[in-house]
C-alpha positions as CSV (number, residue, x, y, z in Angstrom):
1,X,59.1,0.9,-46.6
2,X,62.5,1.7,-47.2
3,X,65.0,-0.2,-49.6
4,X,68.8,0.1,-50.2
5,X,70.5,-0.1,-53.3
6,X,73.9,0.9,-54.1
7,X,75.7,3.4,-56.6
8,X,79.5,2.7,-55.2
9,X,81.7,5.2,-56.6
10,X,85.1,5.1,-56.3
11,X,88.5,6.4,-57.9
12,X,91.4,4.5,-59.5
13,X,94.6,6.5,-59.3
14,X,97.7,6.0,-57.1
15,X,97.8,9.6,-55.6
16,X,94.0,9.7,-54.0
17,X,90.9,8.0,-53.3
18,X,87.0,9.7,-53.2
19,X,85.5,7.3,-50.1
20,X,82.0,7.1,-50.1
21,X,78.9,5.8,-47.6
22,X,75.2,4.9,-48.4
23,X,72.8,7.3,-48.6
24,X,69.0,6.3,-47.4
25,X,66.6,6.0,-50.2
26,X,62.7,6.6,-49.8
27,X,60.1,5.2,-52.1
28,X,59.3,8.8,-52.5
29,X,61.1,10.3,-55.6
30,X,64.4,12.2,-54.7
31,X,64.0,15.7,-53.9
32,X,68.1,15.7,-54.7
33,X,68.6,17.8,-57.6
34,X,72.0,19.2,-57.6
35,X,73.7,21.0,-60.9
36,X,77.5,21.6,-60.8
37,X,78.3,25.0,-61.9
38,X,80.8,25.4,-64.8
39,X,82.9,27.4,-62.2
40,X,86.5,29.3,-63.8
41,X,86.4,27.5,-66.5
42,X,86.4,29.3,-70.0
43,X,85.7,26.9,-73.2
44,X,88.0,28.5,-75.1
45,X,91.2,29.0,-72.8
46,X,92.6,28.1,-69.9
47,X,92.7,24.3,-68.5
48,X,89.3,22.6,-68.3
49,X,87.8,18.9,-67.4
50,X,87.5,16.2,-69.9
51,X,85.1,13.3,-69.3
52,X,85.6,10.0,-71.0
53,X,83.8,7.2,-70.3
54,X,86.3,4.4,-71.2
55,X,85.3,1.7,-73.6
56,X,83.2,4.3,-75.4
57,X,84.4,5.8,-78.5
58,X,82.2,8.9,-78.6
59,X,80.6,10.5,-75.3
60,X,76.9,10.0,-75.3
61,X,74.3,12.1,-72.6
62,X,72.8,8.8,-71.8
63,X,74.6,5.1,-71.1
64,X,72.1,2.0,-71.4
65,X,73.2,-1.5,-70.3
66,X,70.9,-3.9,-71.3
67,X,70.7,-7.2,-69.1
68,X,68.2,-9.1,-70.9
69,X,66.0,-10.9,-68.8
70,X,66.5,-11.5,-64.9
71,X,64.6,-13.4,-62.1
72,X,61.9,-11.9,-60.1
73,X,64.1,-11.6,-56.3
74,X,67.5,-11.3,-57.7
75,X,70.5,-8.8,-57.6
76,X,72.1,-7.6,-60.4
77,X,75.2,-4.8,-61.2
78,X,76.8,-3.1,-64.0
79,X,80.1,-0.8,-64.1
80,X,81.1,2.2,-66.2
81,X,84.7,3.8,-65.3
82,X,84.7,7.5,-66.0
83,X,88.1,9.2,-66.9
84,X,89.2,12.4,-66.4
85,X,91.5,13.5,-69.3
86,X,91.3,16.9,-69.2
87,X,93.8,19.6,-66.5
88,X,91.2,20.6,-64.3
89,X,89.3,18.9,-61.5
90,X,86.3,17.1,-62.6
91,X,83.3,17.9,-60.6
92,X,80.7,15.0,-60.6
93,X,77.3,16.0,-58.9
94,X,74.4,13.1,-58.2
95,X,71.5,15.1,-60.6
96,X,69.0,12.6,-60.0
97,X,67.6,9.1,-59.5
98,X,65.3,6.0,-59.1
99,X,62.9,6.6,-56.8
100,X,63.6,3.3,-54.8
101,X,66.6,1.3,-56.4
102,X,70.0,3.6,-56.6
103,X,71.7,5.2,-54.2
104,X,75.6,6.7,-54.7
105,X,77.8,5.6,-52.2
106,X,79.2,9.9,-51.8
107,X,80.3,11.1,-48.0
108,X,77.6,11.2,-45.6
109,X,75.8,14.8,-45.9
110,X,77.1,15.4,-49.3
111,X,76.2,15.0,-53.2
112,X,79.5,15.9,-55.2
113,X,82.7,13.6,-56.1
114,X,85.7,15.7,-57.5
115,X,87.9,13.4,-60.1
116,X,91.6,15.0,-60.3
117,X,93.2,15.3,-63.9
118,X,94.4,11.5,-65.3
119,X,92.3,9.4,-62.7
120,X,89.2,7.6,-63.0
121,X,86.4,6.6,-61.1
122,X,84.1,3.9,-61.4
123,X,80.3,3.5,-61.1
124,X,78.5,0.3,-60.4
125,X,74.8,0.4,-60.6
126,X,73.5,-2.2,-58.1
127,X,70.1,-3.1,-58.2
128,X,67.0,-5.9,-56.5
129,X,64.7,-6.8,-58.8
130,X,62.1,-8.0,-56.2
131,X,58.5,-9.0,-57.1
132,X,58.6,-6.5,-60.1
133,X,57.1,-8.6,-63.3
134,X,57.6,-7.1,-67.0
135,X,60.1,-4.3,-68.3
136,X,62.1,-3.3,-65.6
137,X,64.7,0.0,-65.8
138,X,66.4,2.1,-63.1
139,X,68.7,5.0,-63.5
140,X,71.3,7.7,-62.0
141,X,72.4,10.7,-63.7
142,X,74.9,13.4,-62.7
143,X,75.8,16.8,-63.6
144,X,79.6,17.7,-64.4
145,X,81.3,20.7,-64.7
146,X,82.7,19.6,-68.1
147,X,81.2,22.3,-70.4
148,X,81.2,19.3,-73.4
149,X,79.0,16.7,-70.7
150,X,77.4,19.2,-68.6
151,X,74.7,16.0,-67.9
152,X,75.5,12.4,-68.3
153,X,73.4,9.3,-66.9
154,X,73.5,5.8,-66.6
155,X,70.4,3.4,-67.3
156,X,70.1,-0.6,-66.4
157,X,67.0,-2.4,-68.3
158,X,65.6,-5.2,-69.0
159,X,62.8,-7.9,-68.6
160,X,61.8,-9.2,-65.0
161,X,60.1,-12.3,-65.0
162,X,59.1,-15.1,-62.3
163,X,62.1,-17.2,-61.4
164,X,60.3,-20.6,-63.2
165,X,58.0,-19.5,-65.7
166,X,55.6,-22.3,-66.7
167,X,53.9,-23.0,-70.3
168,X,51.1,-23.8,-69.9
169,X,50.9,-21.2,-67.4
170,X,49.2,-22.5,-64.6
171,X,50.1,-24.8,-61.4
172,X,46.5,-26.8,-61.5
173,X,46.0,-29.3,-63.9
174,X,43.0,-30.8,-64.8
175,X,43.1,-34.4,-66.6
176,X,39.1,-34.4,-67.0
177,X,38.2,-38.2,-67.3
178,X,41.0,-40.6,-67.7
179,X,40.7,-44.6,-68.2
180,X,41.8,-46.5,-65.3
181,X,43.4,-49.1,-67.0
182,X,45.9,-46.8,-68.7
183,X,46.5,-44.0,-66.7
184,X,47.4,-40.4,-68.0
185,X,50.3,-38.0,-68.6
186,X,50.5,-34.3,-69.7
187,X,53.4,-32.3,-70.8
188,X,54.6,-29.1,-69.2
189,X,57.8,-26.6,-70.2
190,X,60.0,-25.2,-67.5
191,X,61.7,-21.7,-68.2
192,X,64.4,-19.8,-66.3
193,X,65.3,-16.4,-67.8
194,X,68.7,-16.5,-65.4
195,X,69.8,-20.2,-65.1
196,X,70.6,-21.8,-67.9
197,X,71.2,-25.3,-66.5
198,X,67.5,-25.9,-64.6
199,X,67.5,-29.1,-63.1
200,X,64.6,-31.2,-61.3
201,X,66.7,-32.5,-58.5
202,X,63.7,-34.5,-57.4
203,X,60.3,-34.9,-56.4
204,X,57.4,-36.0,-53.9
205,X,54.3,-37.3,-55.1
206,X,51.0,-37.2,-53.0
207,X,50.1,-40.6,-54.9
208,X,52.6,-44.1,-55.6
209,X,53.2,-44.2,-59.0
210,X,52.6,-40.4,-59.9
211,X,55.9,-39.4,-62.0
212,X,57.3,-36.6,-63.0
213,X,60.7,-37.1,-65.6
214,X,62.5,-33.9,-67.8
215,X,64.4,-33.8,-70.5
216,X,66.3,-30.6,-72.0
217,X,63.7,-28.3,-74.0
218,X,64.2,-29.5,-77.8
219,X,65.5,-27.1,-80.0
220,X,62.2,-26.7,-82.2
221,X,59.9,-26.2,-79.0
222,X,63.0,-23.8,-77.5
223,X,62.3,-21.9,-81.0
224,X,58.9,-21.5,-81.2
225,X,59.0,-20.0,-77.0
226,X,62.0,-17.7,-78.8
227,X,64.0,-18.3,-76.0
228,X,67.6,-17.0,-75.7
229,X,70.5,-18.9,-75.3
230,X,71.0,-18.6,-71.6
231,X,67.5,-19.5,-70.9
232,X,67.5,-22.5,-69.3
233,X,64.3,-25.0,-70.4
234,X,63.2,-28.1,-69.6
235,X,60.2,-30.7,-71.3
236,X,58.8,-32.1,-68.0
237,X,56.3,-35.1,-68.0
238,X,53.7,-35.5,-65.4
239,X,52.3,-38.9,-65.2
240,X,49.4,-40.9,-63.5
241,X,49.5,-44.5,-62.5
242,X,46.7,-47.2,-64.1
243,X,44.9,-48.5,-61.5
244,X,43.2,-45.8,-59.5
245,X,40.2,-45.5,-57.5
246,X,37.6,-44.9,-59.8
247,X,35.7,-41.5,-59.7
248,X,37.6,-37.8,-58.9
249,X,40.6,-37.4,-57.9
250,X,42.7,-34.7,-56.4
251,X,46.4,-35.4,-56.1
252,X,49.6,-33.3,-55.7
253,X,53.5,-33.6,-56.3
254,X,55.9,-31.2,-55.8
255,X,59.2,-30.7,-57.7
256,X,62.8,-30.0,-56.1
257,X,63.8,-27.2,-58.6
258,X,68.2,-26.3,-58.2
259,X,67.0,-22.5,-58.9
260,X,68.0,-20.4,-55.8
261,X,65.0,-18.3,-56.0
262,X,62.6,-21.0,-56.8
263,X,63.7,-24.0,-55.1
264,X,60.0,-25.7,-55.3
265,X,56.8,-26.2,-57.4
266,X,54.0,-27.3,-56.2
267,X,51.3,-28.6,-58.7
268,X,47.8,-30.0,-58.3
269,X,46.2,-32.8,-60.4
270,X,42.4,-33.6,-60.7
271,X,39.9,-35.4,-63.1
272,X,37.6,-38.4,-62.9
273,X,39.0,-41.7,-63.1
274,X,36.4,-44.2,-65.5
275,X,36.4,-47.8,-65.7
276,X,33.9,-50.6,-65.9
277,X,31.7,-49.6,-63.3
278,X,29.9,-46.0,-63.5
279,X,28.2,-44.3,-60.9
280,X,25.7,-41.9,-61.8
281,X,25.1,-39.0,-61.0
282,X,28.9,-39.1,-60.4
283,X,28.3,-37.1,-57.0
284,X,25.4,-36.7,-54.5
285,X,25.5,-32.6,-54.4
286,X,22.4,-31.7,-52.1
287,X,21.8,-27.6,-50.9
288,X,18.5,-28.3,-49.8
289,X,18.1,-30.6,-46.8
290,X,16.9,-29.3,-43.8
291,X,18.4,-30.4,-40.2
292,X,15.7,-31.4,-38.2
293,X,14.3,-33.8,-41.4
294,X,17.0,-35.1,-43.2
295,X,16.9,-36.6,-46.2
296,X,18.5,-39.2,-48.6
297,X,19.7,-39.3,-52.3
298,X,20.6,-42.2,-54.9
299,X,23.5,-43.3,-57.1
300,X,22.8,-46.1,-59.6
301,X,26.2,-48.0,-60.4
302,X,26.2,-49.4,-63.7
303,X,28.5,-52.4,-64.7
304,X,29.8,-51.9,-68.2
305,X,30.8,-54.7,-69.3
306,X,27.1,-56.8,-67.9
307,X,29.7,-58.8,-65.7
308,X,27.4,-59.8,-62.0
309,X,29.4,-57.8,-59.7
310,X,29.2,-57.8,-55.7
311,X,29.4,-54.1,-54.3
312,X,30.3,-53.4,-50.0
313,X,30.7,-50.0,-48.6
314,X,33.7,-49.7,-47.0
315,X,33.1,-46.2,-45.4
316,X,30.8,-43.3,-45.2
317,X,31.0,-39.6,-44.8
318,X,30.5,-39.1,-40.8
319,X,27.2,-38.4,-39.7
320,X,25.5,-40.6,-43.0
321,X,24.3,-44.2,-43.2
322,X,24.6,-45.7,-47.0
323,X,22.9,-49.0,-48.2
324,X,23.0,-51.0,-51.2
325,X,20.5,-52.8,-53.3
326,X,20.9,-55.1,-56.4
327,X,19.2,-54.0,-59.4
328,X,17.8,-55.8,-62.3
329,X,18.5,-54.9,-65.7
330,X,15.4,-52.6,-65.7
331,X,16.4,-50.8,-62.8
332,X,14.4,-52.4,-60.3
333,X,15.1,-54.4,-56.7
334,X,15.6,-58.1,-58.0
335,X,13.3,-59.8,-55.4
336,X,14.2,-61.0,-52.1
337,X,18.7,-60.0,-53.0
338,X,20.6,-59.3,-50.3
339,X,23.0,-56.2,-50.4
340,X,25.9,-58.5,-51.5
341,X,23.9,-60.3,-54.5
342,X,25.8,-60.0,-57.6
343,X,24.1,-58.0,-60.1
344,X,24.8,-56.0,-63.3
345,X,23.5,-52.5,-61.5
346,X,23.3,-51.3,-58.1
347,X,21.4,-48.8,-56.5
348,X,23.6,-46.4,-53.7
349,X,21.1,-44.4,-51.0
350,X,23.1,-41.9,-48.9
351,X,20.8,-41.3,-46.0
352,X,21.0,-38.1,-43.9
353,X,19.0,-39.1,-40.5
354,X,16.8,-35.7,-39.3
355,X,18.9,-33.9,-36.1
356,X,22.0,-33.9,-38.3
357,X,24.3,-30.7,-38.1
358,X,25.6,-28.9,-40.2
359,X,26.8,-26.7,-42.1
360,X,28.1,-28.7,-44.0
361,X,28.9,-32.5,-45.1
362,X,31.6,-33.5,-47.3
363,X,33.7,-36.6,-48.4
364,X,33.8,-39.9,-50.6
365,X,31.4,-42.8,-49.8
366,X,33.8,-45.8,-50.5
367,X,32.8,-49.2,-52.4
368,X,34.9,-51.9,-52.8
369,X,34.1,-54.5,-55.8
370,X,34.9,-57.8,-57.1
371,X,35.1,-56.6,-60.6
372,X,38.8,-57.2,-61.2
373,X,39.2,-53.7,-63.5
374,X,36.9,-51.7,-60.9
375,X,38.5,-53.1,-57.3
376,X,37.4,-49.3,-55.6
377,X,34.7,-46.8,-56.2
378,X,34.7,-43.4,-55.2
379,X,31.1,-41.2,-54.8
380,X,31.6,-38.2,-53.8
381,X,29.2,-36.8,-51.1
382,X,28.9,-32.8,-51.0
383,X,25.9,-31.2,-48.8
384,X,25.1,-28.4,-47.4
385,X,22.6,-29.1,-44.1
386,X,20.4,-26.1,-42.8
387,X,19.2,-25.3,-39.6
388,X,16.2,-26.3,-38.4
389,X,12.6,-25.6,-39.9
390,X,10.6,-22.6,-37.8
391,X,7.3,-23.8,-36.8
């Protein structure tokens, strides 16, 4: 794969101009190694080269700019302007370089930039950050036939980091068991290393009623994450609606970020809903029936609060047949009930008939109540069927 990045060059005078093209960088390392001989010039007479790098007051071998923190997938540049103060020609010479991010823009074929007496070039360091996660540097240096800066190079580091970083850090969120009369919420924080002013422009829940609101990042919290100033942060609240189904849930909303990079987050939200009728076992998980026999499992629904309840399936899993029977307090068939009897427990058999396929059966048997805190139960129904049994 081969990447561009740019090292523009170019002089500032009125009396000439250095033009420059890209060069084609490899991800192999440069084999480019060129040293510019300190050619008729004598360091202690006759006119020499001077290199300043303006805005510096003393030259330094090695020229760091530091840009913090940056999004994973964005562009970023930095300039220096080089001076030549001295009488003779400044020879600059591309030494080396990142092995996949810098690239001088010099004349097609050729490595060397010559800077006359009182002009100045400038070199702007352009650079992708891509999918790179953690400390991040690239580099060029040059050699110069200054004898006082025979080598000088120029650095750009930082920290690279996903566009929307998310504390906690994880995009699934699992609410365990939550009361249906009164719902659930949990609380996120939303960082951007490069946008100070993250916004949630919107959102679309999978399920009416499931929220998510922001506020700004308090100061305190902001603190404690030792976030810098132009880190944008935000407090986001995800919230469930009372009044779901009762048993698990898996449900999804997406947020409409205003980062360029990141301009959507998806999240997932799961648990177990509990209210005032239980089922138990809370899901009919079977590995073990065979195809050509079948087989069948039980739920018992239990009515918390003791309050005669009438139970009707609404739907099964396809392939299945589900019946219900009244129970008495015991546990046992009150005599001669029908399956819409009011009782205080119920007893749920999930049949699978024998010549069923497979491999697999999965999906919610659904029970509709009279209870007015439990109108819908949820049982989920996981199997795995196997083939036939060899005679």
């Amino acid at each position: 794969m081969m990447r561009w990045v740019l090292l523009v060059v170019g002089v500032v005078g009125a009396t000439a101009a250095i033009k420059f093209v890209p060069l084609l960088l490899m991800e192999a390392p440069s084999q480019r190694d060129v040293t510019v001989p300190v050619v008729g010039v004598d360091p202690n007479q006759g006119p020499r080269p001077r290199l300043v790098v303006l805005g510096i007051d003393k030259f330094q071998s090695s020229y760091v700019y530091d840009f913090g923190a940056m999004a994973q997938n964005a562009k970023g540049s930095h300039e220096w302007t080089i001076k030549n103060e001295g009488e003779a020609d400044l020879i600059l010479g591309l030494k080396d370089k990142s092995c996949s991010c810098i690239v001088p823009k010099m004349k097609e074929g050729e490595s060397t930039a010559v800077i006359k007496p009182g002009e100045a070039t400038t070199i702007t360091l352009e650079w992708d950050t891509k999918a790179n996660n953690g400390p991040y540097e690239q580099y060029a240096s040059f050699s110069t036939n200054d004898p006082e800066a025979v080598q000088i190079e120029f650095r750009a580091r930082g920290m690279v980091r996903p566009p929307v970083l998310i504390n906690p850090p994880a995009t699934s969120i699992n609410f365990g068991t939550i009361n249906r009369a009164q719902g659930a919420s949990t609380d996120i924080t939303l960082v951007s290393p490069d946008l100070g002013q993250l916004e949630i422009l919107g959102s679309r829940p999978s399920l009416a009623g499931l929220t998510a609101t922001a506020v700004p990042l308090p100061a305190e919290q902001r603190k404690k994450l030792d976030l810098a100033e132009n880190e944008g942060a935000l407090l986001v609240t995800l919230s469930l609606p009372a009044g779901m189904p009762l048993g698990p849930f898996r449900e999804e909303i997406q947020l409409q970020l205003n980062h360029p990079q990141m301009p959507t987050l998806d999240f997932t939200l799961s648990g177990q809903v509990e209210g005032s009728i239980v089922p138990y076992p809370p899901t009919i998980r079977r590995t073990d029936i065979v195809s050509d026999k079948g087989g069948a499992s039980d739920v018992t629904l239990n009515v918390r609060d003791k309050r005669p309840t009438t139970l009707t399936i609404q739907s099964v899993p396809e392939g299945l047949q589900a019946v219900l029977k009244p129970l008495d307090e015991r546990g046992q068939p009150l005599e001669g009930a029908a399956g819409d009897t009011p009782a205080i427990r119920h007893r749920l058999t999930v049949t699978v008939p024998p010549g069923t396929s497979g491999p697999t059966i999965q999906g919610n048997v659904v029970i509709t109540s009279d209870h007015p805190e439990a109108p819908e139960v949820l049982v989920p129904v996981k199997l795995i069927i196997l083939p036939p049994s060899r005679r």
